[in-house]
SEROMAR-204351 format. One record per residue (C-alpha): x, y, z. Coordinates in nm, 4 decimals, padded with zeros to 6 digits. Each point is the difference from the previous one (the first is absolute). Layout:
N
px: X | py: Y | pz: Z
...
# end
This chain:
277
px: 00.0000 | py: 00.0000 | pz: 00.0000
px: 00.1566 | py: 00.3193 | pz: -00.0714
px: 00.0474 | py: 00.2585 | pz: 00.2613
px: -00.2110 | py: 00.2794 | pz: -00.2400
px: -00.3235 | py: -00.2032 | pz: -00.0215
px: 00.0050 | py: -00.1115 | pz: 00.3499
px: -00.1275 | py: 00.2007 | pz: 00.3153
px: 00.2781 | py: -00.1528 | pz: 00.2299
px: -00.0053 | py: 00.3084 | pz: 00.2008
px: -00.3327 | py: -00.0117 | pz: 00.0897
px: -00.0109 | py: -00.3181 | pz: 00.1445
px: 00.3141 | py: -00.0692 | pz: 00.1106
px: -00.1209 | py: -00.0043 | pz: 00.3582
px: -00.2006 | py: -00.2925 | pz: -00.0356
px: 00.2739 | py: -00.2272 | pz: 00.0535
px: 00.0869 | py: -00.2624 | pz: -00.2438
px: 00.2922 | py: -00.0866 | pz: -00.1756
px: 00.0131 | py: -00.2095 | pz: -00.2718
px: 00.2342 | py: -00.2943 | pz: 00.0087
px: 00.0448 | py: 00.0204 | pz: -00.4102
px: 00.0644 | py: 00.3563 | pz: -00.0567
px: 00.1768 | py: 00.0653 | pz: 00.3756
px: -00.2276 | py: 00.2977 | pz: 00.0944
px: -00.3208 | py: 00.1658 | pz: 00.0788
px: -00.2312 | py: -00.0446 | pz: -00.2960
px: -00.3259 | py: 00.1683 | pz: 00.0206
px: -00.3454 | py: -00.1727 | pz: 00.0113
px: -00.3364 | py: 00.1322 | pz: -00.1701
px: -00.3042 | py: 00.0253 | pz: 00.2383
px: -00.3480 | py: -00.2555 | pz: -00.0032
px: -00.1838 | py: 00.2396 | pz: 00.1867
px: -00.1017 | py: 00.2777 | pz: -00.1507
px: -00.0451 | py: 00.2064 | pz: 00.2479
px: 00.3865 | py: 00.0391 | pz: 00.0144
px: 00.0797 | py: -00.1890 | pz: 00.3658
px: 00.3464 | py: -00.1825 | pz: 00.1033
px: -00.1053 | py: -00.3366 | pz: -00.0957
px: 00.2614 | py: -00.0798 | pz: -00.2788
px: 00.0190 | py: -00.2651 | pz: -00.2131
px: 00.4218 | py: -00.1356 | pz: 00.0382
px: 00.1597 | py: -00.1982 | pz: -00.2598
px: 00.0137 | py: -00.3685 | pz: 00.0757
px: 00.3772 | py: -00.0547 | pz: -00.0298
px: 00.0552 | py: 00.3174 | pz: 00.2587
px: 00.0827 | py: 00.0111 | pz: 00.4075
px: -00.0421 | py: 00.2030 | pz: 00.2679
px: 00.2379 | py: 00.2480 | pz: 00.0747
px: 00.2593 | py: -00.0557 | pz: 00.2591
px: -00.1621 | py: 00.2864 | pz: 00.2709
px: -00.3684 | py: -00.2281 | pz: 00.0205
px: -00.1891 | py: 00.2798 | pz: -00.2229
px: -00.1388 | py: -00.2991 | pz: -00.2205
px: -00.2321 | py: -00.0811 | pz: 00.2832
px: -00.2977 | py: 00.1007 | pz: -00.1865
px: 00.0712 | py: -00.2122 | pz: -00.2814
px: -00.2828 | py: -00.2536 | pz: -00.0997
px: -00.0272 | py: -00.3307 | pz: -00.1346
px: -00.0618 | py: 00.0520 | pz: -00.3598
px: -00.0644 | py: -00.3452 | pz: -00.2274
px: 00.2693 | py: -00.0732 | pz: -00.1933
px: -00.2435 | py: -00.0150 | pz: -00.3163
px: -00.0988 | py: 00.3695 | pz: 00.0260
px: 00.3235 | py: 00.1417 | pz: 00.0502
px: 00.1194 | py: -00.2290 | pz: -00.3360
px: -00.3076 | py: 00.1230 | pz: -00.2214
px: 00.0721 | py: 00.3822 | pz: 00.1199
px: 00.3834 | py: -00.0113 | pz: -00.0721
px: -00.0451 | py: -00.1422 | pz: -00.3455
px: -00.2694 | py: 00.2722 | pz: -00.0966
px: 00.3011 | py: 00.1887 | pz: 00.0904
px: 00.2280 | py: -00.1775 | pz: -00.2131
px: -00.2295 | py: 00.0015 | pz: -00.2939
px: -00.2054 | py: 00.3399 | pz: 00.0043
px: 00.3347 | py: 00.2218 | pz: -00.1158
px: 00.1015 | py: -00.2461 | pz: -00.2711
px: -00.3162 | py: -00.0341 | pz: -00.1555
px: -00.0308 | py: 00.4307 | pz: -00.0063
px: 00.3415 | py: -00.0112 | pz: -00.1589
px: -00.1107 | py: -00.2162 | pz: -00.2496
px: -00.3125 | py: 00.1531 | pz: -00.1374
px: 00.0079 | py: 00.1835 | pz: -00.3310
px: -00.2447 | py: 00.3000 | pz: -00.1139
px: -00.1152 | py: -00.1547 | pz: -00.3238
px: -00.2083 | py: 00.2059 | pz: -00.2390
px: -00.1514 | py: -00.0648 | pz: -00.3795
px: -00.0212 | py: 00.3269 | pz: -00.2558
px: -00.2482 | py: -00.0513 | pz: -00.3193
px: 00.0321 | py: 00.2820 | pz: -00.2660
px: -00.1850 | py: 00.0346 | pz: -00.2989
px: 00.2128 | py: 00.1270 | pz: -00.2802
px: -00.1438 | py: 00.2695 | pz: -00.2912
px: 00.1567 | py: 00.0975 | pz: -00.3365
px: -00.1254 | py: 00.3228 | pz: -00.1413
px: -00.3114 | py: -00.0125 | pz: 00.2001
px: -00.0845 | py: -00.4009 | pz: -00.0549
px: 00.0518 | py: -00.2713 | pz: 00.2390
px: 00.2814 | py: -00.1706 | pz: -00.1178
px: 00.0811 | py: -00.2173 | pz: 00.2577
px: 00.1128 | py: -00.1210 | pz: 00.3501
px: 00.2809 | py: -00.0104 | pz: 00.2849
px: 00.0279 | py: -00.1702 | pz: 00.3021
px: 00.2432 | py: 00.0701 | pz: 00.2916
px: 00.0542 | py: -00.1978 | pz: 00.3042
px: 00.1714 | py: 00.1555 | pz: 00.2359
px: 00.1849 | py: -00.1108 | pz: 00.3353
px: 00.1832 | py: 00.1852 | pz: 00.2738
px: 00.1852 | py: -00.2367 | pz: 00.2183
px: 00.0731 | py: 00.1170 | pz: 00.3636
px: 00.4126 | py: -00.0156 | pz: -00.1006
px: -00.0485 | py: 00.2993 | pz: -00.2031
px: -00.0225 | py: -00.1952 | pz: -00.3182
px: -00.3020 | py: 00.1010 | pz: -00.2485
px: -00.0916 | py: -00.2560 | pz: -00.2978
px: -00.1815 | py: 00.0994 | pz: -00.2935
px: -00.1326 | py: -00.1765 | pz: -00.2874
px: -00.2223 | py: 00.0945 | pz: -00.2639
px: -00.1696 | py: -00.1167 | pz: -00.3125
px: -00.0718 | py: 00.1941 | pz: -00.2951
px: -00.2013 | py: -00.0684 | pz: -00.3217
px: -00.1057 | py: 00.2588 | pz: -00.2253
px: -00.0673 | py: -00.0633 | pz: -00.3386
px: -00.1841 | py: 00.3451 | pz: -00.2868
px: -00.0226 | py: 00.0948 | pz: -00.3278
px: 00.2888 | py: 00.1510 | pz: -00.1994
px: -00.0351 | py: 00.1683 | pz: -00.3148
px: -00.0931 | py: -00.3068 | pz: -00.1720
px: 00.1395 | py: -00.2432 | pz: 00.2571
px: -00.0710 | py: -00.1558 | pz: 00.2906
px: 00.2655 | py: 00.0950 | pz: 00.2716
px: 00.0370 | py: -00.2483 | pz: 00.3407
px: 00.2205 | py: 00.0116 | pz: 00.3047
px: 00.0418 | py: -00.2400 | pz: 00.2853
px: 00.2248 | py: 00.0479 | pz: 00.2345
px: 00.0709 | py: -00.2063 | pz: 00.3326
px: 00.2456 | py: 00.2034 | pz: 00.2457
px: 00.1230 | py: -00.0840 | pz: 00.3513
px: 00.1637 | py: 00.2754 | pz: 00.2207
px: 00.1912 | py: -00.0409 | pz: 00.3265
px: 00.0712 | py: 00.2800 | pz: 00.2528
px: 00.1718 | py: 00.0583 | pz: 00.3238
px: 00.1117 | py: 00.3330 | pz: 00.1773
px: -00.1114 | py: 00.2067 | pz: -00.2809
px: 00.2083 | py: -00.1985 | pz: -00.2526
px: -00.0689 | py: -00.1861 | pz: -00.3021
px: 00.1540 | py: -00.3667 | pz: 00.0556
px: -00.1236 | py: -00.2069 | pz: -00.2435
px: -00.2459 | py: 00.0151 | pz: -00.2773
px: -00.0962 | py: -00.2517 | pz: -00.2547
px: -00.2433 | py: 00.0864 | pz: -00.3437
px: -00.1317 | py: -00.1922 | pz: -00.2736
px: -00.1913 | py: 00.1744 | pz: -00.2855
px: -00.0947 | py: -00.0337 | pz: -00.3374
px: -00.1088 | py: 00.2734 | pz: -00.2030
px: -00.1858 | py: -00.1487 | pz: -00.3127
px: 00.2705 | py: -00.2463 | pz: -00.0942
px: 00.3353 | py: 00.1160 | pz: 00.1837
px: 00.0333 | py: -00.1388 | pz: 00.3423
px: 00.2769 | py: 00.1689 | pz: 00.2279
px: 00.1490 | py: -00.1382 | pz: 00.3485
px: 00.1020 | py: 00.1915 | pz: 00.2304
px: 00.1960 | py: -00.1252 | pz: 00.3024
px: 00.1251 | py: 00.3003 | pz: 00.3060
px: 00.1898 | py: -00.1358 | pz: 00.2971
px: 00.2318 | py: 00.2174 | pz: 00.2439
px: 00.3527 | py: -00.1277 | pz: -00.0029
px: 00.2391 | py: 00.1658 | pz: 00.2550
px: -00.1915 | py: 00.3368 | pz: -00.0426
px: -00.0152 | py: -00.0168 | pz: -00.3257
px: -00.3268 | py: -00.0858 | pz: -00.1814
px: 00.0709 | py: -00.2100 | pz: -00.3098
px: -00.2723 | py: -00.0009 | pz: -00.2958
px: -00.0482 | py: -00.2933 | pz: -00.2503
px: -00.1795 | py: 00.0353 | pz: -00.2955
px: -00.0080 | py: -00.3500 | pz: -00.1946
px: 00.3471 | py: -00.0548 | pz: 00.0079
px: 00.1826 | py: 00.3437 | pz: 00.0059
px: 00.0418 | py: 00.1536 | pz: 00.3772
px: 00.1101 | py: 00.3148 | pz: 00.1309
px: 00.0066 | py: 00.1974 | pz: 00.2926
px: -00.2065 | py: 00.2648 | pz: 00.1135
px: -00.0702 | py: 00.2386 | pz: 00.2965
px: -00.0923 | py: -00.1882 | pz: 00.3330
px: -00.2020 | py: 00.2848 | pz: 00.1233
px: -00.2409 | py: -00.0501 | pz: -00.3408
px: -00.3722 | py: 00.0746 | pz: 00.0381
px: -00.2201 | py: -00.2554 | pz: -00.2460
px: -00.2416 | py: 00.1532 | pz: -00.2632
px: -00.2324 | py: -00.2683 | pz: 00.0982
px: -00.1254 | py: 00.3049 | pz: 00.2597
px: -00.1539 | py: -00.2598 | pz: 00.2321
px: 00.1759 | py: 00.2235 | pz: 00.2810
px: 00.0862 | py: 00.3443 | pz: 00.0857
px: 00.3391 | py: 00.0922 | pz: -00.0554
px: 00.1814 | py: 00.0192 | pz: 00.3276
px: -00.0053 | py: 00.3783 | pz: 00.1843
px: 00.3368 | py: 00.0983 | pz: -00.1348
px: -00.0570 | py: -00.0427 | pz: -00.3449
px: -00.3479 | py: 00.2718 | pz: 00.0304
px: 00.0784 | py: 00.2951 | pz: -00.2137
px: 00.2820 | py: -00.1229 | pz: -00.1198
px: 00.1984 | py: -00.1999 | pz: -00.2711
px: -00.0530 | py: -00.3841 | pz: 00.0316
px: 00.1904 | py: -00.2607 | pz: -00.1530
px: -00.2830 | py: -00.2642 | pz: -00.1818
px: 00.0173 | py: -00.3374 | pz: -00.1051
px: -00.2488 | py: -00.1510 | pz: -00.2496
px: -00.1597 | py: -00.3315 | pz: 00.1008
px: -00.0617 | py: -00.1024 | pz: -00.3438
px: 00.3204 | py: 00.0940 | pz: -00.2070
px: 00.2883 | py: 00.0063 | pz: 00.2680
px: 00.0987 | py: 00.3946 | pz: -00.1043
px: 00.0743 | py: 00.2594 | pz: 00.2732
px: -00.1003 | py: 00.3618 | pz: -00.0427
px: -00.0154 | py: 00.2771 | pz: 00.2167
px: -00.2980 | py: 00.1559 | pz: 00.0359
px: -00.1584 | py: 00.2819 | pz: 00.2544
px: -00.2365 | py: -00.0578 | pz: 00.2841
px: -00.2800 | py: 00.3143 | pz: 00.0699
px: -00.2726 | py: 00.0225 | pz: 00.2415
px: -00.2707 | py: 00.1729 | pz: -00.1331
px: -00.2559 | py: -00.0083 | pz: 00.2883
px: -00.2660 | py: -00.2128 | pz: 00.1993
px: -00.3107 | py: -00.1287 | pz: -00.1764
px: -00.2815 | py: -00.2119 | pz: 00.0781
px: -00.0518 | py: -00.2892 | pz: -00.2929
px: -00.2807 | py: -00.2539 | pz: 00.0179
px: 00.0816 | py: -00.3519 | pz: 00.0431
px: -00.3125 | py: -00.2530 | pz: -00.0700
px: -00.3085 | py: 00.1692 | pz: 00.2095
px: 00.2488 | py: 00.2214 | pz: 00.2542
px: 00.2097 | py: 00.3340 | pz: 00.0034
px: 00.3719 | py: -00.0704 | pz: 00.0754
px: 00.2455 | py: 00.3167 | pz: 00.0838
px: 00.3046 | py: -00.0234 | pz: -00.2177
px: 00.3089 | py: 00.2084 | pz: -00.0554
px: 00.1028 | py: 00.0647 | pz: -00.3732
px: 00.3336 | py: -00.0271 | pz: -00.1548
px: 00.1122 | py: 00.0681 | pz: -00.3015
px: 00.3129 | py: -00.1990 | pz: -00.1804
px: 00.1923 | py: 00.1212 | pz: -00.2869
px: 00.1147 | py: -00.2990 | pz: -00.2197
px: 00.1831 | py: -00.0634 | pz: -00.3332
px: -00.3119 | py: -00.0500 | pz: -00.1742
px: -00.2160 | py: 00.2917 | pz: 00.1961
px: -00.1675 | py: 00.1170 | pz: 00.2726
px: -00.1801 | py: -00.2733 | pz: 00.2213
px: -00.2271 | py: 00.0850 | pz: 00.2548
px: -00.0246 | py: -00.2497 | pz: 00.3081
px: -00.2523 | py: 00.0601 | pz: 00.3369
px: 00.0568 | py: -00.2205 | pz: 00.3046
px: -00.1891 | py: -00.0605 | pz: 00.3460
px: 00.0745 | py: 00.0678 | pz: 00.3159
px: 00.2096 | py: -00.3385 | pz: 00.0174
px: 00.2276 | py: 00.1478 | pz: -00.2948
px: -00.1167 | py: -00.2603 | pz: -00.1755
px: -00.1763 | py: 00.0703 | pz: -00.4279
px: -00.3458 | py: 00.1235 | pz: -00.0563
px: 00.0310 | py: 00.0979 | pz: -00.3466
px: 00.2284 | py: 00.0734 | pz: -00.3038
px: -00.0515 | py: 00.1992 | pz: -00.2930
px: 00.2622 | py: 00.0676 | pz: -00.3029
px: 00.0029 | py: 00.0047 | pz: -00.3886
px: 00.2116 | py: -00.2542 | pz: -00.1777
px: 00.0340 | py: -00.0241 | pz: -00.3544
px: -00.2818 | py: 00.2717 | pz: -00.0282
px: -00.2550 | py: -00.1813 | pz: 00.1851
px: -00.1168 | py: 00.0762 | pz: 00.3517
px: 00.0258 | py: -00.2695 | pz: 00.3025
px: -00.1506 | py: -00.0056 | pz: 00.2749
px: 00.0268 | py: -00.2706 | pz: 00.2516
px: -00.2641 | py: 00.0459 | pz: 00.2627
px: -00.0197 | py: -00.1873 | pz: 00.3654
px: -00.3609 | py: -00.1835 | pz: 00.0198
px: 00.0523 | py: -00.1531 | pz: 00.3181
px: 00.2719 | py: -00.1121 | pz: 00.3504
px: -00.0584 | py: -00.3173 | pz: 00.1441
px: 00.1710 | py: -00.1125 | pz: 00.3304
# end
């Protein structure tokens, strides 16, 4: 037990010592009216000046079921993840053109997963244009440690493959790698941009080609969006990029509402439908 999450000064008075740690441990109240009748651990003593005189007989069954709840409450609050599901519709030039999916999972080590789905698919000119892409994203600290992207748009597929080596974060693309800032921001947008990069240059890396740009990072201002039947406050950002201007909102959790941008002359939107936890 460590010495911060116990209240050893409080009851060290009480009088018992226990034989496995070698001192005075302290012992949670059954009545809850606060009086002196302690519960002691079952491997402990009285201590040598007769002050364990009030100690009672305490089945050996109780005390066992009320140290391992103990044992197992911490572990099991270390271990639980916050584990959330995004679903975005996705609209070219006005029309539903498609879907994304993000699951999302903050670990209590710091570590955030992402992965996300994407399948959009429009008329061009004359042609049917079609992109899937399948992207996993892993974070710690603020940092960008590994990534890993499959997409195909209409019939090139690209790999992408990010890991950090030695503080260095080395990108493959099929088979040619390189190396690229470790402090990189993703355009996938699924997050905000950590605080030091706000008004500011920021060095991004694109999931689905591997190519780092540096881009700019604006707030704009707060704005409620709707999100399925409910108003959710957001703060607005806007990115400068290599192939425009793309506008990004995100929640109180720092976490994407919406995106909006022009590619190719056509305008995207990627809208949030829903969270599910």
């Amino acid at each position: 037990m460590s010495k911060a999450g116990c209240r050893l000064d409080r009851y060290a008075s009480h009088g018992w010592k226990c034989r496995i740690l070698g001192r005075i441990e302290p012992f949670p109240s059954r009545d809850r009216q606060g009086a002196a009748d302690k519960i002691p651990c079952a491997r402990c003593r009285p201590l040598p000046d007769g002050r364990g005189s009030e100690r009672r007989q305490i089945h050996p069954s109780k005390v066992y079921v009320f140290a391992m709840l103990l044992f197992f409450v911490p572990v099991l609050s270390i271990r639980a993840d916050d584990t959330e599901q995004r679903d975005f519709s996705v609209f070219v030039d006005g029309k539903e053109a498609g879907t994304s999916r993000m699951l999302l999972v903050q670990k209590s080590d710091g570590t955030s997963y992402m992965s996300a789905t994407l399948d959009v698919k429009f008329r061009q000119v004359i042609i049917d244009f079609t992109l899937k892409v399948e992207t996993q994203e892993w974070w710690k600290q603020g940092r960008l440690i590994a990534m890993k992207t499959t997409s195909q748009e209409s019939n090139k597929k690209t790999e992408v493959v990010a890991s950090l080596d030695n503080n260095q974060l080395r990108v493959r693309v099929n088979n040619r790698e390189s190396v690229v800032n470790p402090e990189v921001w993703t355009n996938s947008f699924w997050k905000l941009a950590d605080s030091r990069f706000h008004n500011t240059k920021v060095p991004i890396l694109e999931v689905d080609t591997g190519k780092e740009f540096t881009g700019e990072l604006k707030y704009s201002g707060a704005k409620k969006l709707k999100v399925g039947n409910d108003f959710v406050d957001c703060y607005h950002f806007v990115v400068s990029t290599n192939t425009g201007p793309v506008e990004v909102w995100y929640d109180r959790y720092h976490r994407l509402v919406r995106q909006e941008s022009t590619e190719f002359g056509h305008k995207i939107i990627v809208q949030l439908n829903g969270v599910r936890r």
